[in-house]
N, C-alpha and C positions, 0 to 999 in steps of 0.2 A: 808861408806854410799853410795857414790857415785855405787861402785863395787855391792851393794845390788839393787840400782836403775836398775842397768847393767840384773842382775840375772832376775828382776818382769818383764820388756821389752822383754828377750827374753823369757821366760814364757810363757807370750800374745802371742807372734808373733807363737811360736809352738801351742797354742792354737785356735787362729787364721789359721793357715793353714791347723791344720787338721779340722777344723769346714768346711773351702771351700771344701776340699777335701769329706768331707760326706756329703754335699750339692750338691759338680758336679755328685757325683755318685746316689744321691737321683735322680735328676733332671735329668740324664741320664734313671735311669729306670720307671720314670713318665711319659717319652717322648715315651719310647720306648711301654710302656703299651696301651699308646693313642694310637701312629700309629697301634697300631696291634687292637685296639679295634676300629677303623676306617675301615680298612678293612674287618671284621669280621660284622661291622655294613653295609656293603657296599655288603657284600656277602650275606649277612643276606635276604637286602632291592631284589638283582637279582633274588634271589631262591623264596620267597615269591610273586617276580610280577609275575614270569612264573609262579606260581600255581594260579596265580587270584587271591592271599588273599590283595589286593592291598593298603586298609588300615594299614596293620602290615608293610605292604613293606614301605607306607611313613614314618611310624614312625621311623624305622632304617634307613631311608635316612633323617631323619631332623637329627637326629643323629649323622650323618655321616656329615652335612654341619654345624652343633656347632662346630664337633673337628677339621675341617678345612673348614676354610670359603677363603679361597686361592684356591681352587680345582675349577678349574672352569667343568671336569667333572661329579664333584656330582651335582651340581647345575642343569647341565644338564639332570644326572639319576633322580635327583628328579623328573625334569621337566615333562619325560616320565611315570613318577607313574603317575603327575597331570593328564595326557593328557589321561592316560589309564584309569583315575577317569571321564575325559567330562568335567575337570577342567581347560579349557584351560586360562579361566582368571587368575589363580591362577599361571599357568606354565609358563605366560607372564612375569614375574618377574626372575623367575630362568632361563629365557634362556637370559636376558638381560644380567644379571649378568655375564653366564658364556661367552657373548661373549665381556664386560669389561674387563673381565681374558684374554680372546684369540681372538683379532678380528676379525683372520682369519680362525676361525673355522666354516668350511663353512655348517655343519649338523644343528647347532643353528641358524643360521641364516635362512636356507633354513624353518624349523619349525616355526623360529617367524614370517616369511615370510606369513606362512599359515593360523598363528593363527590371524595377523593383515587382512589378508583379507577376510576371513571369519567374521571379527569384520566391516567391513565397511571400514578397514582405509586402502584405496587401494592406495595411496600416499606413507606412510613409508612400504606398502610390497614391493612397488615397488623398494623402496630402499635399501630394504635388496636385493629382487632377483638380482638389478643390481649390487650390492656390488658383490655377488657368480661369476656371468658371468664377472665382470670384475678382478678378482684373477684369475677366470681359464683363461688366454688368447690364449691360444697356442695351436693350431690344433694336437699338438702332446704332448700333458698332459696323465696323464696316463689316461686308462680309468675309472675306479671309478667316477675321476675326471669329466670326460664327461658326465658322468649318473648323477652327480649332477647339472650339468651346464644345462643340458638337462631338467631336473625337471625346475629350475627357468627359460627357455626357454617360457615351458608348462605354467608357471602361469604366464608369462609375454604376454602372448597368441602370442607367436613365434613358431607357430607346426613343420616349414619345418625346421627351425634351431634348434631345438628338433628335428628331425629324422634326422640329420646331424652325430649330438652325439650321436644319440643312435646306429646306424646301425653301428658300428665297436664294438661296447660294446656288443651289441646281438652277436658276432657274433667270436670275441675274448673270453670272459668269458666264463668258463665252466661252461655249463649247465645255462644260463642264460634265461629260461622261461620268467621273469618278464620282462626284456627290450623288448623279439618278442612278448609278449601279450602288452604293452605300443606304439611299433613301429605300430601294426596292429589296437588299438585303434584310434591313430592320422590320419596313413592313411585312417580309413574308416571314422573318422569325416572329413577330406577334399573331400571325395567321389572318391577315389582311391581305389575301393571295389578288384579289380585284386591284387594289391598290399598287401593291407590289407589281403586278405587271400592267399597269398604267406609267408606271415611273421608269420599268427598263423600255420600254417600246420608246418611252423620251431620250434614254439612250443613242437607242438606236435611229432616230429619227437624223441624227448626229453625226454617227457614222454608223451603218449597216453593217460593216466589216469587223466592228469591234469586236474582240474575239471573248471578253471578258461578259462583255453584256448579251451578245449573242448566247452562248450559254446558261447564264441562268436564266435570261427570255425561256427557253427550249424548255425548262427545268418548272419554271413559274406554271407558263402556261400547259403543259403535262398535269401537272396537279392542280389545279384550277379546274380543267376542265373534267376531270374526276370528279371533284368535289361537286360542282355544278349538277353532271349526272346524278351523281349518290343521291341527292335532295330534291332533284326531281322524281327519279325513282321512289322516294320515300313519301311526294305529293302525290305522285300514283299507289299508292300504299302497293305498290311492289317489293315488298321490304325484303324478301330474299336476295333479289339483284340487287337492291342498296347496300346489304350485306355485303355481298360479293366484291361492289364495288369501293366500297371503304375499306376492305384485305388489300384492295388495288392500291389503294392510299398510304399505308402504311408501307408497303414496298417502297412507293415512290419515294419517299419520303419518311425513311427510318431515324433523321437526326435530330430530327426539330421536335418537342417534345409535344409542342400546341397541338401538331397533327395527330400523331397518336393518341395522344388524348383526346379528340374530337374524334377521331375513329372510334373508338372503344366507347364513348359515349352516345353515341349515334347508332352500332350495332347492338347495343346494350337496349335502346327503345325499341329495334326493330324485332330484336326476340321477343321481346316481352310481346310486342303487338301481333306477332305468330306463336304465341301461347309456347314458346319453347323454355318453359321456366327456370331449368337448371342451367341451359347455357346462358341464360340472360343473368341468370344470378350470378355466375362468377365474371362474366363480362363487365356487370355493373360494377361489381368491387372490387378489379384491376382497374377502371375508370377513377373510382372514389378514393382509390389508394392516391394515385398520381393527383386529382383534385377535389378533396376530401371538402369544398365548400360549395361545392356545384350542385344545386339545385337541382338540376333535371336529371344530374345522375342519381339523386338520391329519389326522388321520384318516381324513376324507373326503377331501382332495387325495391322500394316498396313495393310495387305494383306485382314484381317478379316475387317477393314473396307474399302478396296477395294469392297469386296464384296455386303457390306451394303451401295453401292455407296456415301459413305462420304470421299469422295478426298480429301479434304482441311486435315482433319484427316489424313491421309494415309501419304500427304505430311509431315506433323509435323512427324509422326512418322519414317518415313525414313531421316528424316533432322537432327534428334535427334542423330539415329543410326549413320551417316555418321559422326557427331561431334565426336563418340568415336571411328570409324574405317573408317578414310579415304580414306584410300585404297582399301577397300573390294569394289571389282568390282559385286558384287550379289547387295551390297545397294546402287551402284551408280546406277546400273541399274534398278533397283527397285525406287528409287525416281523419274530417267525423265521418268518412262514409268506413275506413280502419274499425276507426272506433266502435261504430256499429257491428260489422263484421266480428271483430273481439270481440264483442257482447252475446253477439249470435251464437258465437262459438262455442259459448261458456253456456247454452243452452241446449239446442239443437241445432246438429248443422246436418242439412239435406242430402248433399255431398257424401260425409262420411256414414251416411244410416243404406246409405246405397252404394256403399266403398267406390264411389266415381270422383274422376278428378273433376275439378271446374269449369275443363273444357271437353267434357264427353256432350256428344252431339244424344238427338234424342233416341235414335235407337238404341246406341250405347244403355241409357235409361232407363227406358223400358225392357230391355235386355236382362240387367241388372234387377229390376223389378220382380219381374217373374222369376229369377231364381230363389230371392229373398222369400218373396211369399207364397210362395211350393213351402217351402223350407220353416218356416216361421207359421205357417196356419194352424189355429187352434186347435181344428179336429185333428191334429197331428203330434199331439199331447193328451196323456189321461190324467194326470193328475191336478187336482185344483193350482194348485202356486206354479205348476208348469204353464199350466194353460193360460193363468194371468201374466206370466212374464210374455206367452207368445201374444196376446192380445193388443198388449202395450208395444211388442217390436212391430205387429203387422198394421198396427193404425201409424207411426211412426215411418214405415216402408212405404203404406198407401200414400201417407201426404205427402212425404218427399219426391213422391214418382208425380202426383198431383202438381207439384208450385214446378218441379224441371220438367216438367212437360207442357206447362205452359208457359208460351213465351215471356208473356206480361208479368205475370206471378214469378218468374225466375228473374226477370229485370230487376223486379222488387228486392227479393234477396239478396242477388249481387251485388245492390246496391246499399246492403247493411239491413235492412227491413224485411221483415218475419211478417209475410202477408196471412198466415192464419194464426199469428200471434193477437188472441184480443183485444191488448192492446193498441195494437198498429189497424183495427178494423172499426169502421162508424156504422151506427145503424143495426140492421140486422146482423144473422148469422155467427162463426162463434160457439163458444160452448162445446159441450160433450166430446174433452179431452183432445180438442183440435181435428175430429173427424168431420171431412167434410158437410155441410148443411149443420152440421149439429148432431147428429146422428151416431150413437154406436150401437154397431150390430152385439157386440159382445157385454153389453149393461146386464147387472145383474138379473135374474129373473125373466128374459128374455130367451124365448122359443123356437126364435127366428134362425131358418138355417138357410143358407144358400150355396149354391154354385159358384167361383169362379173360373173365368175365362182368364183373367191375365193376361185380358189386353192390353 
């Protein structure tokens, strides 16, 4: 009985192991069916997106992420079906996933990077692009490497550290068009238009026909050579056509905010340098608005309201300048000569005793002159306190007609300095209430009568 029990046990056990053995080998060729019907679904889903049928393509890639959901690169190729679909909410998920599978897959990342800020949530893009830049650390990573580091550079809005990486990658890589048409984009958004079309002509040297880099070449070089112009015009001190020609600028290039702003900067010096003081003054402070730390815009708005003899203005706006460039020996100078002018002004100013602006020529002047003192002559008053207020306006009329009719003497002035101020004079001359020589014809007790001509 026993020896019968012996014989059914081993029975089973050979029963039993050939049962495993046509199990292991079922389950080997079930395994081996799937992986081939994996890649087959995978190859399916690549051929189908390059033709556009992008529908059929996701189908073979949901496919392809049932029989392995381990793959963190399906996940990914799905993703690029969704994205090719405008799907991007959809592809937010499958690039999650694939980068749980791999988290230093820096292409996923750089993608969800794009897809989150385009969605508003510029916090966690920010956190993927710095995740990329901080995996790539190394100035000597391969390049590839740097073209990706370079991308989340560009969306972390780092342009010069973007063209750090890209300018060995353009330049290394064969036939690399896409980083010299990306290098020449950055630099002409900073307004390094020279540079910028030094990098597409590299393009192009590549291929001629490229349709991508041929166009902004056209685009580059258009505005370059504007610019070019404008500032030779402006070394001609032909500042109306450098005018004209930075209006030209601003058409060309209505996006880019560098150029307008250089435009309005640039026609904001050329008014002021044609005495056109009110258009310079709002020219300057559309400039100041857009770059309220620039120097020579502020510069030029003092100057413009130099001209509009608003001093106190003039001061603030070179005190401003001087705050962000203490050094510049143009804005130190430029504020005391303000300052002077404001002190003038609180005195006697030349200008307004002969209601002339600062840039009337000298007939203008003496035009002005002789109406004033017709009008103002003492013998043209009876009464005592009349005749001394006319006394005080016609010495007053004469010297101002005196300092802006002389070249030198009105140099003086303009330049903040009160040349019959005795102050401001050495030596002789002076005295008698700032009439020339020293001399008033109208001193008390004085018999003296004359003629004038009102020359």
């Amino acid at each position: 009985m026993e020896s019968g029990r012996r014989r059914s046990l081993s029975s089973l056990l050979s029963s039993l192991s050939l049962l495993c053995v046509v199990l292991d080998l079922q389950l080997d060729g079930v395994l081996g069916a799937t992986h081939v019907e994996i890649e087959q679904h995978l190859e399916m889903g690549r051929k189908l997106l390059a033709a556009g049928q992008l529908a059929e393509a996701l189908s073979h890639y949901h496919s392809a992420v049932e029989g392995d959901s381990k793959n963190y690169l399906t996940y990914y190729k799905r993703a690029a079906v969704f994205l090719a679909m405008g799907k991007s909410k959809s592809a937010l998920p499958d690039l999650t996933r694939a980068i749980e599978l791999k988290p230093d897959f820096l292409a996923a990342r750089i993608q969800r990077g794009n897809i989150l800020l385009k969605q508003g949530n510029i916090q966690e893009a920010r956190e993927d692009f710095q995740a990329v830049v901080s995996m790539i650390k190394h100035e000597n990573t391969d390049l590839e490497s740097r073209e990706l580091r370079a991308e989340c550079y560009i969306r972390l809005g780092e342009p010069r550290k973007a063209i750090l990486d890209l300018t060995p990658a353009a330049r290394l890589l064969n036939d690399n068009r896409a980083a010299f048409l990306k290098l020449s984009r950055l630099l002409y958004d900073l307004g390094e238009h020279h540079g910028s079309l030094s990098e597409i002509r590299e393009c192009l040297k590549l291929d001629q026909d490229d349709k991508e880099c041929f166009a902004h070449y056209k685009q580059v070089k258009k505005l370059s050579k504007q610019l070019d112009s404008a500032e030779e015009l402006i070394s001609e001190q032909q500042y109306q056509e450098a005018i004209e020609k930075y209006d030209s600028v601003m058409r060309t290039e209505p996006n880019i905010p560098f150029y307008t702003t250089k435009a309005k900067e640039r026609i904001c010096f050329c008014l002021v340098k044609i005495k056109q003081a009110e258009e310079a003054l709002d020219m300057c402070s559309e400039a100041h608005q857009r770059e309220p730390q620039n120097i020579h815009i502020l510069r030029d708005r003092a100057e413009a309201y130099i001209l509009l003899q608003d001093y106190e203005k003039a001061v603030e706006d070179y005190q401003e300048a001087r705050e962000f460039d203490q050094e510049n020996q143009e804005i130190r100078e430029g504020l005391e000569r303000a300052q002077k002018l404001l002190k003038i002004s609180r005195k006697r100013d030349y200008y307004k005793i002969l209601g002339v602006s600062r840039t009337a020529n000298k007939q203008e002047i003496i035009k002005a002159y002789r109406k004033l003192a017709q009008q103002w002559h003492p013998d043209n008053f009876q009464s005592e306190a009349e005749k001394k207020e006319a006394e005080k306006k016609f010495i007053d009329i004469a010297s101002a007609k005196e300092v802006l009719t002389d070249p030198e003497m009105r140099q003086k002035f303009d330049s903040g300095e009160d040349p019959l101020d005795p102050e401001n004079q050495q030596g002789g001359g002076g005295g008698g209430g700032n009439w020339p020589f020293g001399f008033n014809p109208f001193e008390s007790g004085s018999n003296f009568h004359f003629k004038f001509n009102f020359n």
